[in-house]
C-alpha atoms as a printed R data frame, in Angstrom:
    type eleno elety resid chain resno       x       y       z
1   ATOM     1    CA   UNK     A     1  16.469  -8.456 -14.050
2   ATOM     2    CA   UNK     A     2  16.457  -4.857 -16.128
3   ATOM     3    CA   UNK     A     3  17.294  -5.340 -20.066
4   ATOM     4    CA   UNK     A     4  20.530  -3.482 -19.386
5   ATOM     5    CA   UNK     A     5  21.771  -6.090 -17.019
6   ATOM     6    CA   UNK     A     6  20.229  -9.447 -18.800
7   ATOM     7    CA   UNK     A     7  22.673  -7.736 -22.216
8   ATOM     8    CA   UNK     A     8  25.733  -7.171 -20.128
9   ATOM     9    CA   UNK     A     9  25.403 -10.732 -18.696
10  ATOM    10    CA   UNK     A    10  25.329 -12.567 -21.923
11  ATOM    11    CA   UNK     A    11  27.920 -10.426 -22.969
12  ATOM    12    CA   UNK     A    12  29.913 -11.249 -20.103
13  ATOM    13    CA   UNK     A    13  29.442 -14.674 -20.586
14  ATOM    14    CA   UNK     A    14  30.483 -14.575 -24.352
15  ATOM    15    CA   UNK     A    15  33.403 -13.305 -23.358
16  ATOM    16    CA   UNK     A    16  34.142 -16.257 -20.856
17  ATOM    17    CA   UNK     A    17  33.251 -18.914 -23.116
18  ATOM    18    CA   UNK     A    18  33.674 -18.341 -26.487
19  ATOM    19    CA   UNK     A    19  36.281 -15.222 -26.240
20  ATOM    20    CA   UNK     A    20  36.924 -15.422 -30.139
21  ATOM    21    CA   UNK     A    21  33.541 -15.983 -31.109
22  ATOM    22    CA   UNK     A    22  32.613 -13.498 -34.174
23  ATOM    23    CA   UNK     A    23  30.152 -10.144 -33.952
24  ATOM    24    CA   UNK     A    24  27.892 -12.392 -35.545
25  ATOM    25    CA   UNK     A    25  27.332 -14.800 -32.946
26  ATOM    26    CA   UNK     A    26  28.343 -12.261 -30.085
27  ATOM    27    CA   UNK     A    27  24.783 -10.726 -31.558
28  ATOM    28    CA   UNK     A    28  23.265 -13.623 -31.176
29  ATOM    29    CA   UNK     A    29  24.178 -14.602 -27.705
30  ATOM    30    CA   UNK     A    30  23.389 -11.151 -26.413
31  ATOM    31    CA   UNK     A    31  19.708 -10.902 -27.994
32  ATOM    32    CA   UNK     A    32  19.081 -14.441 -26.697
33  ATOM    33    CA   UNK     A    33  19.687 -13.647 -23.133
34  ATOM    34    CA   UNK     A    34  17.547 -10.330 -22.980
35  ATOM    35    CA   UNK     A    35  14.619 -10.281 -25.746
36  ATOM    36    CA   UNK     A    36  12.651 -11.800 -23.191
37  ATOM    37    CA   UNK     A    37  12.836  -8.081 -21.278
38  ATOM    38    CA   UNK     A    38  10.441  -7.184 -24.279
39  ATOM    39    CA   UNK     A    39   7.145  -8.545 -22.302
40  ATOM    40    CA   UNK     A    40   7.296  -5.296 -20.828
41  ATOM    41    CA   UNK     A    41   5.179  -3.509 -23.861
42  ATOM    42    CA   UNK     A    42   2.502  -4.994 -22.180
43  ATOM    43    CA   UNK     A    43   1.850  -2.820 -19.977
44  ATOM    44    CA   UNK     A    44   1.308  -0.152 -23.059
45  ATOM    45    CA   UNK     A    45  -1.448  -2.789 -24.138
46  ATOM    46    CA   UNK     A    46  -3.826  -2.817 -20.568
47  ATOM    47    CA   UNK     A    47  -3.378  -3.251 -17.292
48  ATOM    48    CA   UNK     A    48  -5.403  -6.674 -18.302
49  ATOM    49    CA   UNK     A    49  -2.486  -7.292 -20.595
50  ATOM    50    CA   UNK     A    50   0.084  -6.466 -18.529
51  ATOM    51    CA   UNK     A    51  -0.831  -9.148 -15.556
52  ATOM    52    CA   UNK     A    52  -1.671 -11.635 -17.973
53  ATOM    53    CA   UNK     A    53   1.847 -11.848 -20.011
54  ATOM    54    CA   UNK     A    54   4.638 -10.067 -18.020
55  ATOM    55    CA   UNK     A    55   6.809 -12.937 -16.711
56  ATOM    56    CA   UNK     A    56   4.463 -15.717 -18.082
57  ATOM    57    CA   UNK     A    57   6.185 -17.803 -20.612
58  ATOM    58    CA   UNK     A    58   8.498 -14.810 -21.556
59  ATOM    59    CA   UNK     A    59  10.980 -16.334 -18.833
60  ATOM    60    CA   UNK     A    60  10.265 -19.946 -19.376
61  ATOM    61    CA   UNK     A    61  12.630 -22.433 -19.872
62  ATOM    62    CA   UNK     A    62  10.570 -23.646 -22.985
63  ATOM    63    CA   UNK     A    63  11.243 -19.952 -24.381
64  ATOM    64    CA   UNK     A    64  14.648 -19.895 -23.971
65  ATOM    65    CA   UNK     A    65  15.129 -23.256 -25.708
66  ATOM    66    CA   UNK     A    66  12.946 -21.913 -28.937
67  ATOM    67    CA   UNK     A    67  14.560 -18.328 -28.693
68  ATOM    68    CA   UNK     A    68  18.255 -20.620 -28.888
69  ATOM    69    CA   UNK     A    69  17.107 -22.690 -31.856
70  ATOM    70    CA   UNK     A    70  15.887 -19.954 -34.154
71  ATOM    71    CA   UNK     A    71  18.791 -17.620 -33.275
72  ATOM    72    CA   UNK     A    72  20.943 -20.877 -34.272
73  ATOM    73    CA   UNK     A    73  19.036 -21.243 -37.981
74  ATOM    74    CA   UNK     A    74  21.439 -18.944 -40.144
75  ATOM    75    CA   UNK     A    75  24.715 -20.851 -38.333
76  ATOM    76    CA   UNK     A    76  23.101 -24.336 -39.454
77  ATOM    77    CA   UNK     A    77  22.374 -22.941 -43.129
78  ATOM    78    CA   UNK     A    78  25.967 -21.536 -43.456
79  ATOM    79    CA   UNK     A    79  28.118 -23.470 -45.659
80  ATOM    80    CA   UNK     A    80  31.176 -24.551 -43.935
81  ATOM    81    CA   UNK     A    81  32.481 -23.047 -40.484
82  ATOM    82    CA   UNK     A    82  35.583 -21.070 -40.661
83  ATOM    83    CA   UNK     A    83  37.990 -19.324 -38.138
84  ATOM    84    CA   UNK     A    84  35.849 -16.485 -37.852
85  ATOM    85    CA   UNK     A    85  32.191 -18.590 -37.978
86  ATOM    86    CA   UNK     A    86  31.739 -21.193 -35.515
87  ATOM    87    CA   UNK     A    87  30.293 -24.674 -36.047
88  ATOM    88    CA   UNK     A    88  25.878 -24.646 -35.852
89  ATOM    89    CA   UNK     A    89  27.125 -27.146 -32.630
90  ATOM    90    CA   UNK     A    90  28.927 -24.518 -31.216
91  ATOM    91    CA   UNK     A    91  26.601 -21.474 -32.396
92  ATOM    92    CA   UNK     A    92  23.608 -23.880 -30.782
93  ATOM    93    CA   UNK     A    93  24.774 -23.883 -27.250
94  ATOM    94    CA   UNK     A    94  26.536 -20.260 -26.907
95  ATOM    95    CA   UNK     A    95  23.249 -19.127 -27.943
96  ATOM    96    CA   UNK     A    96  21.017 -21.701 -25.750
97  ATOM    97    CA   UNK     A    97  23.263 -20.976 -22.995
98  ATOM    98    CA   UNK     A    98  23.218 -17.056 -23.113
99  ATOM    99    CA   UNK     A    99  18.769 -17.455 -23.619
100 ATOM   100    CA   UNK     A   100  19.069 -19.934 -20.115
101 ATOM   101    CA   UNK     A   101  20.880 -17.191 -18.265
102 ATOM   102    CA   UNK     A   102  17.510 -15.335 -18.843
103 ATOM   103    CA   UNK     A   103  15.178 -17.312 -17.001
104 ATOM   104    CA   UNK     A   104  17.402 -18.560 -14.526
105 ATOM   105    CA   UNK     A   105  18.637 -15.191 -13.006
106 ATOM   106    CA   UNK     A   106  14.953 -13.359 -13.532
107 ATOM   107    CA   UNK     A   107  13.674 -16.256 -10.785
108 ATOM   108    CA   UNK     A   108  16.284 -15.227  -8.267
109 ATOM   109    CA   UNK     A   109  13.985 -11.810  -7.777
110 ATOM   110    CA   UNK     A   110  11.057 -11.250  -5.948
111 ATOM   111    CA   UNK     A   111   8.812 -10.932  -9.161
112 ATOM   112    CA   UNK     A   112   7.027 -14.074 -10.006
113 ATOM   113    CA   UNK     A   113   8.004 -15.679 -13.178
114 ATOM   114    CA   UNK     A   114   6.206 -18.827 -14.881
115 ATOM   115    CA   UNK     A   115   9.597 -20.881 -15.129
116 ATOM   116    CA   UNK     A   116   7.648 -24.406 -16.571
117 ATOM   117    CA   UNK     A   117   5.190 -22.378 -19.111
118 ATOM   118    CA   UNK     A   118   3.445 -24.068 -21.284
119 ATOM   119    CA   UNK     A   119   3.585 -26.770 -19.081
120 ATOM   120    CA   UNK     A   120   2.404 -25.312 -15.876
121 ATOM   121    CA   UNK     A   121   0.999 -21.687 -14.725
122 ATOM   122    CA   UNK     A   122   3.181 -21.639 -11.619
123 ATOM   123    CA   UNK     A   123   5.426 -19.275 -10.874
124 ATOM   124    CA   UNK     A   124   8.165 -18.700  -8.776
125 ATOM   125    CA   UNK     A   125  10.380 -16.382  -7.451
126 ATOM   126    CA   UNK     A   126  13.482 -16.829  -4.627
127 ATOM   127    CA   UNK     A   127  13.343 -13.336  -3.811
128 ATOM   128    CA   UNK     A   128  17.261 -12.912  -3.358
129 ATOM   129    CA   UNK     A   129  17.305 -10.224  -5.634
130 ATOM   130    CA   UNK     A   130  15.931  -7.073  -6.363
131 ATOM   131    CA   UNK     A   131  14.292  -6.100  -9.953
132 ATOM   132    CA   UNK     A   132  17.926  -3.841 -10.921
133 ATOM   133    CA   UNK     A   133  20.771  -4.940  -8.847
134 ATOM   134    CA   UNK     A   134  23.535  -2.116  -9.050
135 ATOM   135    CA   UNK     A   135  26.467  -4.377  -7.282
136 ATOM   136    CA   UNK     A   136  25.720  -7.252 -10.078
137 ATOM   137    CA   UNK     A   137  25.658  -4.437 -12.757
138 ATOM   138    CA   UNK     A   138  29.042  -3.115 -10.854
139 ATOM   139    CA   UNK     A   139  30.690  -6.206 -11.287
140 ATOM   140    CA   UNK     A   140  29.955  -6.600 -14.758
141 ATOM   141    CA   UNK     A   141  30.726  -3.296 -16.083
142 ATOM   142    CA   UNK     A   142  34.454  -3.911 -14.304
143 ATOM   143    CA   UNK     A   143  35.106  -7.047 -15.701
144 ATOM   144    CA   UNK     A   144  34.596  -5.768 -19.207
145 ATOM   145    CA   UNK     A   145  36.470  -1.991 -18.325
146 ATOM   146    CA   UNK     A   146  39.576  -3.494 -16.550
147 ATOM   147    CA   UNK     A   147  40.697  -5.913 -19.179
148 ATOM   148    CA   UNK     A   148  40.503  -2.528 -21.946
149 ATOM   149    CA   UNK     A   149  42.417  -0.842 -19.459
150 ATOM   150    CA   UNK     A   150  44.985  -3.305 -18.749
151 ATOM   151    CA   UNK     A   151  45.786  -4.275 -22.262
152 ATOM   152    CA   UNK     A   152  46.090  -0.204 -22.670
153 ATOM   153    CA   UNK     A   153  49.152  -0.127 -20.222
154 ATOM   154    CA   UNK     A   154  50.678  -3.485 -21.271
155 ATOM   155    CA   UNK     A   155  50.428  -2.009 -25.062
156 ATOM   156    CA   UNK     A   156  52.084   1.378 -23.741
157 ATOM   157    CA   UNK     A   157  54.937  -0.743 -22.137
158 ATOM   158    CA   UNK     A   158  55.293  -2.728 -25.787
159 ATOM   159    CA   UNK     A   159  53.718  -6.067 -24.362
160 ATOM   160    CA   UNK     A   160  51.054  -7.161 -26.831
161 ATOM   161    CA   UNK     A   161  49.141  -9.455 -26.008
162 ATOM   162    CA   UNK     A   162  47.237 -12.058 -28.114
163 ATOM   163    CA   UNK     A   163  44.644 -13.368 -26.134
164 ATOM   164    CA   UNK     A   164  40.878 -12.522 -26.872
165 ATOM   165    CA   UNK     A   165  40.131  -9.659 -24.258
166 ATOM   166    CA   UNK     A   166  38.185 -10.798 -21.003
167 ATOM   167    CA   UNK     A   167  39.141 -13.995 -21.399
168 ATOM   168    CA   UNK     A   168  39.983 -13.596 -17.244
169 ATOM   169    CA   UNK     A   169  37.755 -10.710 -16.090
170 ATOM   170    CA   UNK     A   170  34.355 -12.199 -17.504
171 ATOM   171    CA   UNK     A   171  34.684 -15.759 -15.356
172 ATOM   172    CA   UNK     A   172  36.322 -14.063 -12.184
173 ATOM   173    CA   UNK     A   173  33.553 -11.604 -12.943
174 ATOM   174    CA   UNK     A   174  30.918 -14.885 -12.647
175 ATOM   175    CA   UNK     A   175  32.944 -16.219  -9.901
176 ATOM   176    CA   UNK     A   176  32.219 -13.004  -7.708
177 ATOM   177    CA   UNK     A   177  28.424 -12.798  -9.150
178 ATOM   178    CA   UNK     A   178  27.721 -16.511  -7.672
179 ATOM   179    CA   UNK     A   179  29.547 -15.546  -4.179
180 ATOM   180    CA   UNK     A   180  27.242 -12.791  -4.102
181 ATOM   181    CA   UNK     A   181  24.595 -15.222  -5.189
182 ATOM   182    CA   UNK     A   182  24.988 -17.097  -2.469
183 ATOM   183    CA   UNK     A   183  25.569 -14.081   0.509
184 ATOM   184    CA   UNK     A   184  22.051 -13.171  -0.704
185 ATOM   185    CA   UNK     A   185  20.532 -16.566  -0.392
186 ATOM   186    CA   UNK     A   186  22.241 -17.583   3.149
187 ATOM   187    CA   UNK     A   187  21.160 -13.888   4.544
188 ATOM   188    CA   UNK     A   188  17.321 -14.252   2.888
189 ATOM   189    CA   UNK     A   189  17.024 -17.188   4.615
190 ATOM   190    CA   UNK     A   190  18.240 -15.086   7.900
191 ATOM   191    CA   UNK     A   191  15.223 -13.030   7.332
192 ATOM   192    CA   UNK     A   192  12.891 -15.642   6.837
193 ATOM   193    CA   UNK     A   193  13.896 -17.289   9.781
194 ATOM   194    CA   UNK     A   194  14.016 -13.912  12.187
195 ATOM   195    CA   UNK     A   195  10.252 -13.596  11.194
196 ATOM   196    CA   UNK     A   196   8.620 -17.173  11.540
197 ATOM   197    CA   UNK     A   197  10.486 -17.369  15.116
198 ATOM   198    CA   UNK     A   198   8.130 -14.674  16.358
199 ATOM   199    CA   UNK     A   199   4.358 -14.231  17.230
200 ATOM   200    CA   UNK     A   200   2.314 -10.923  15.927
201 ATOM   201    CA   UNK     A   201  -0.367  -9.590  18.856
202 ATOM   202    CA   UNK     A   202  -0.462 -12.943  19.865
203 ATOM   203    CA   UNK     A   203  -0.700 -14.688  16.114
204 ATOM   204    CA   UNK     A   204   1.710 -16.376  14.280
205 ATOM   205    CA   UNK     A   205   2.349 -15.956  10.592
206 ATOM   206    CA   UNK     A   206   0.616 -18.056   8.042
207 ATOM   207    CA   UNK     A   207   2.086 -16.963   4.746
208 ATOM   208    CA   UNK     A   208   5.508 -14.722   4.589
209 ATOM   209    CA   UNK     A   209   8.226 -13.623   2.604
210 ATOM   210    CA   UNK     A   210  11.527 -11.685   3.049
211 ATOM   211    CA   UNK     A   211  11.886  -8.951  -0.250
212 ATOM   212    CA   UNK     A   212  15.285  -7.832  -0.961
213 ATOM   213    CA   UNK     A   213  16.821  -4.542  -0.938
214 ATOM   214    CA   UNK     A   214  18.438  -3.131  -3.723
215 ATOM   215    CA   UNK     A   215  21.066  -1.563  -1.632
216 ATOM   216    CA   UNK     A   216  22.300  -4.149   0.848
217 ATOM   217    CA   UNK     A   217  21.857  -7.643   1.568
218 ATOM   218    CA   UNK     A   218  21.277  -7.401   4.941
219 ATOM   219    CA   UNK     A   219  17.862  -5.527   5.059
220 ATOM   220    CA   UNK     A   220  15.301  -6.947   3.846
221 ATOM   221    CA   UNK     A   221  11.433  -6.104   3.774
222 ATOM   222    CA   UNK     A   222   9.618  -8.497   6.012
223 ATOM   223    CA   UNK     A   223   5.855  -9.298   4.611
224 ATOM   224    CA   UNK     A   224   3.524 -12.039   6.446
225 ATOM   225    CA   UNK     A   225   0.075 -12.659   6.733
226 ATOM   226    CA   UNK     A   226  -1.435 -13.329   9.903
227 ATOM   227    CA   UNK     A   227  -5.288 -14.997  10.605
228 ATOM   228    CA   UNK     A   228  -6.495 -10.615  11.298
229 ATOM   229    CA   UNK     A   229  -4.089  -8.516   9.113
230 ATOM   230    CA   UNK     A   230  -0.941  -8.191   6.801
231 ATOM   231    CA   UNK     A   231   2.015  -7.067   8.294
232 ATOM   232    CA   UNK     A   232   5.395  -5.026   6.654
233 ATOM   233    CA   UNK     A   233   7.798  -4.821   8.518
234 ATOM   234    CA   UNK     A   234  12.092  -4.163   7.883
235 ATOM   235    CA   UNK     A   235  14.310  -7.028   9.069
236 ATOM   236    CA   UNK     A   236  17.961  -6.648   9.959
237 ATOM   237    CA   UNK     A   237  20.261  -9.861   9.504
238 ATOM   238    CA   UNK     A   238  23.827 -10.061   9.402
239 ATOM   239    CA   UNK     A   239  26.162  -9.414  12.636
240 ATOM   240    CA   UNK     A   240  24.683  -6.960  15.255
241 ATOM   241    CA   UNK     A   241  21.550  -7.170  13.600
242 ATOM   242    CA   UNK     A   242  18.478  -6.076  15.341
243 ATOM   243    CA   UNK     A   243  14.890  -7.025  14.603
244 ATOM   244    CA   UNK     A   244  11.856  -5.367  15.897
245 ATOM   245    CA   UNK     A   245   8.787  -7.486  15.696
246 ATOM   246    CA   UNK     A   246   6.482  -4.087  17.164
247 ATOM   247    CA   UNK     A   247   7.828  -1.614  14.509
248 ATOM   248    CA   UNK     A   248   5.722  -3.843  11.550
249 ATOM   249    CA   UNK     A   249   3.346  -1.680  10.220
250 ATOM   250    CA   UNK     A   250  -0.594  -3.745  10.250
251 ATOM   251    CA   UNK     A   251  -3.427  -3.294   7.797
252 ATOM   252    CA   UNK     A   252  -6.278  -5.791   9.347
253 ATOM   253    CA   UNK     A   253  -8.596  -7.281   7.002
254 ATOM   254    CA   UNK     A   254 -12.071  -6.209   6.580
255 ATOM   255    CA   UNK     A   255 -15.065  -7.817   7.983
256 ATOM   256    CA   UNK     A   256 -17.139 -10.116   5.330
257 ATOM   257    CA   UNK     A   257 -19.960  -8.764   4.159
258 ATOM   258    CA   UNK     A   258 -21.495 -10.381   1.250
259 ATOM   259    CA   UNK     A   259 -20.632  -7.455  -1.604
260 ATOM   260    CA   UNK     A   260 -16.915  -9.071  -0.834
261 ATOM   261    CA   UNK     A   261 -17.891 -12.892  -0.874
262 ATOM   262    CA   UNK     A   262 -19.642 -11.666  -4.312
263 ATOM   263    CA   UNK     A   263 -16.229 -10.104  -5.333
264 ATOM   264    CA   UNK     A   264 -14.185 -12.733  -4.869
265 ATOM   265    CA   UNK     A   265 -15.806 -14.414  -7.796
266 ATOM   266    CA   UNK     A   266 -15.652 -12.321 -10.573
267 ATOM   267    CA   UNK     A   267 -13.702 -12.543 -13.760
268 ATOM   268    CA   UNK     A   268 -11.432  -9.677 -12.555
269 ATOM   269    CA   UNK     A   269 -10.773 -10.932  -9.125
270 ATOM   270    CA   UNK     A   270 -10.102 -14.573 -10.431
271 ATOM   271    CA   UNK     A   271  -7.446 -13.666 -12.707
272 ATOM   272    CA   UNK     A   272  -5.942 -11.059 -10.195
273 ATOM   273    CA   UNK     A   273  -5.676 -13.270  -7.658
274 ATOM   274    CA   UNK     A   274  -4.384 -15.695  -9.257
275 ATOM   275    CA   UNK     A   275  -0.733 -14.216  -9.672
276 ATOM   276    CA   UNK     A   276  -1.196 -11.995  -5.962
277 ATOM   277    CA   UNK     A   277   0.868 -12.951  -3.751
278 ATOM   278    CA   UNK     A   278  -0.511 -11.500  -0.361
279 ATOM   279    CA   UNK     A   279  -3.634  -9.674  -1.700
280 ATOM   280    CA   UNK     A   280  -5.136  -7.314   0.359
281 ATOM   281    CA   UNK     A   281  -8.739  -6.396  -0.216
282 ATOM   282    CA   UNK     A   282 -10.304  -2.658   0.763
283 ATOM   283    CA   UNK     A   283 -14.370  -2.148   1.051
284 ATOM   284    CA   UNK     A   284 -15.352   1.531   0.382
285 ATOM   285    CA   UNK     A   285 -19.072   2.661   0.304
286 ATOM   286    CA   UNK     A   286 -20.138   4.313  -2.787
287 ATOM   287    CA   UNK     A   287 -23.619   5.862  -4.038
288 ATOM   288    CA   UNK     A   288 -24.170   2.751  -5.868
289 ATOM   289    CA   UNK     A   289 -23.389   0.299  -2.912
290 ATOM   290    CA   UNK     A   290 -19.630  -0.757  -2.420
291 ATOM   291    CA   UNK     A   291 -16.540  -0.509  -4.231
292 ATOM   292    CA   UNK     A   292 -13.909  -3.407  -3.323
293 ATOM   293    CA   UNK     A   293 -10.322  -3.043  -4.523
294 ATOM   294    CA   UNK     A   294  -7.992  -6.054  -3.826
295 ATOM   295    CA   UNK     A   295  -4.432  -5.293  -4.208
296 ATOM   296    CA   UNK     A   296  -0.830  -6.864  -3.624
297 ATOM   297    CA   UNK     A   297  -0.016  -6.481   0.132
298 ATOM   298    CA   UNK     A   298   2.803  -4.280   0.093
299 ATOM   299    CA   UNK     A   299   4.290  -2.503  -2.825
300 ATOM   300    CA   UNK     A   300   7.521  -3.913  -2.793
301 ATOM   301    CA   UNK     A   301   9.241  -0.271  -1.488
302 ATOM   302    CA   UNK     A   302  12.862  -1.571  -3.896
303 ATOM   303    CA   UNK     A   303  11.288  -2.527  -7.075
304 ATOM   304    CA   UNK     A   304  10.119   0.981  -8.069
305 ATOM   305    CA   UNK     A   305  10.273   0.505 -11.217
306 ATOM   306    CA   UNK     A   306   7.578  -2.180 -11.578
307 ATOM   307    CA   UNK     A   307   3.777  -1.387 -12.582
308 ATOM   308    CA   UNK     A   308   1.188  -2.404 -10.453
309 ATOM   309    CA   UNK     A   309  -2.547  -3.906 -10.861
310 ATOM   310    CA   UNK     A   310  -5.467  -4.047  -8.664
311 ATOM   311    CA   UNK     A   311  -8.653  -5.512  -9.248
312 ATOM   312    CA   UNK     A   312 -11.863  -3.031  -8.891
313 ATOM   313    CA   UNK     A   313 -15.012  -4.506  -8.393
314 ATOM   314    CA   UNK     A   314 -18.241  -2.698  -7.821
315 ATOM   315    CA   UNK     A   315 -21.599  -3.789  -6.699
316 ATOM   316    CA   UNK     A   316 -25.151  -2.687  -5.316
317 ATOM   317    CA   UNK     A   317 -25.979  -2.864  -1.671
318 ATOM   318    CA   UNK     A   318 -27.088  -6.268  -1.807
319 ATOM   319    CA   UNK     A   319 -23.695  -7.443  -3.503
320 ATOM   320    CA   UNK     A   320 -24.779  -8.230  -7.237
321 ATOM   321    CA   UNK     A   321 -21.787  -6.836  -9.778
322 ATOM   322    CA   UNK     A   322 -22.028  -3.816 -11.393
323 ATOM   323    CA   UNK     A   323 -18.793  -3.402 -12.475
324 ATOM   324    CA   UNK     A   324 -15.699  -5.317 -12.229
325 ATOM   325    CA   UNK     A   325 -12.289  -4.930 -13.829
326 ATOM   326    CA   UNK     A   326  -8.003  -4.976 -14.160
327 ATOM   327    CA   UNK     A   327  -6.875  -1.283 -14.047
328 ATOM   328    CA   UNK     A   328  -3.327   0.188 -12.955
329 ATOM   329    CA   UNK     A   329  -2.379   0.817  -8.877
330 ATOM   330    CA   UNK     A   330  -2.638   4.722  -9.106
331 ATOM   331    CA   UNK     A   331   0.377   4.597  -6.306
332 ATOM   332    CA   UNK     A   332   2.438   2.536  -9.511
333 ATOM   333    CA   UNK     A   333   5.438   4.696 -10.481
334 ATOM   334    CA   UNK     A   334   5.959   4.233 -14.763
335 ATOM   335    CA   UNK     A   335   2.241   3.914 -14.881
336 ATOM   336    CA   UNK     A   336   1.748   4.488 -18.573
337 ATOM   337    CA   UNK     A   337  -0.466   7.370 -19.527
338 ATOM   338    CA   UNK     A   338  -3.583   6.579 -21.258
């Protein structure tokens, strides 16, 4: 998820769980849960850079437990908890907690993350959700607006009240996240299921996926590989919903020629496609021989905020390397300048 959202969730969930906890551990809790959003700087490293460390280990579950017990140090080398300063116990799994929520809501998205790192290099994603969600962000900014406003009129009327503020809008607020949770994972599977029950030209798909929308959960962006080309296409679930297998839009794969077997095994393409997902490779001829470019098969048309790689390789006629190399997608919106 965006920084913005991974701070208003731990904030959110401070307020549902430890409503009196102090400004000193409401700090805590909220940098726990979103200074893994800083593995973005990466991509004003390299390109390289950039597909080597964003989402790999920075939303891990290992992370999040080292992120909870060094935010938890100054509680356990406080003297004595008071009202105000909660046990190290306490402190330990607010913060722990609030650093989970981290990991556990950035795999719900379509952008890989290494969950097990350093464990394993996998990654996953669930694809229910889009990079920014705006109805999740909804939600949370009116759970933490209404209770200000309704303690406003209750004070105007003389009713004070002395319970810690949000103690009811942050967990209805959770409640409502999780239902929408769910509406996104029964309607993803929808779409995954709309697209394997059809043939393509006569092929069926090999590898797919169903990308979410960041405006409704009941379009989705249909991507599958079949044994000739990639196909992206828009899938309709819900009631009424009408899918067009014909209206995918196919980019066939190119013919092997040897400058692409050699390709294939170069540092650059290694290491790109090892995190690609559907990649997609391009033959061009050059002056010097060929230019191959393997990409991601599509950009994913809701996350326009995420930078994008591609692997160039170039080689002579006969296919030996002349060049090879990470660089950004010039088609990547945010591409930083060099």
């Amino acid at each position: 998820m965006d920084p913005f959202t991974h701070a208003l969730t731990s904030y959110t969930l401070k307020r549902a769980t430890f409503p009196r906890a102090n400004r000193r551990l409401t700090i805590a809790m909220v940098l726990a849960g979103s200074i893994g959003s800083l593995d973005s700087i990466t991509a004003h490293i390299s390109p390289s850079a950039y597909l080597a460390y964003y989402r790999n280990g920075s939303s891990s579950l290992f992370l999040a437990l080292l992120i909870a017990v060094a935010f938890s140090v100054p509680f356990f080398l406080q003297k004595s908890p008071t009202q105000e300063t909660p046990s190290p116990a306490i402190a330990f799994v607010a913060i722990l907690l609030s650093a989970l929520l981290h990991p556990l809501t950035d795999v719900t998205q379509a952008e890989a993350t290494a969950l097990l790192w350093p464990f394993s290099p996998k990654r996953f994603q669930l694809d229910w959700l889009p990079h920014a969600d705006l109805w999740i962000f909804a939600i949370l900014v009116v759970s933490l607006l209404l209770p200000k406003l309704f303690r406003l009129v209750s004070d105007e009327i003389g009713a004070k009240s002395k319970s810690p503020q949000g103690q009811l809008g942050s967990p209805i607020a959770f409640v409502a996240i999780a239902l929408y949770f769910a509406l996104r994972a029964v309607m993803h599977g929808n779409a995954i299921a709309a697209i394997e029950s059809r043939t393509y030209r006569g092929e069926s798909p090999q590898k797919l996926a169903a990308l979410p929308n960041a405006n409704s959960p009941f379009t989705w962006q249909g991507v599958f590989e079949t044994q000739t080309a990639l196909h992206d296409v828009s899938v309709k679930v819900g009631p009424s919903a009408d899918y067009d297998p014909e209206s995918a839009s196919n980019s066939y794969k190119p013919e092997p020629i040897p400058a692409l077997a050699a390709a294939s095994q170069t540092v650059a393409a290694k290491r790109f496609l090892a995190t690609a997902r559907f990649p997609k490779a391009s033959v061009e001829q050059i002056p010097e021989g060929f230019q191959i470019t393997i990409r991601d098969f599509p950009p994913n048309r809701e996350s326009r905020a995420a930078l994008r790689v591609e692997a160039v390789i170039e080689t002579d006629p006969a296919g030996k390397i002349l060049s090879n190399e990470i660089v950004w997608d010039p088609t990547s919106q945010g591409k930083p300048e060099r």
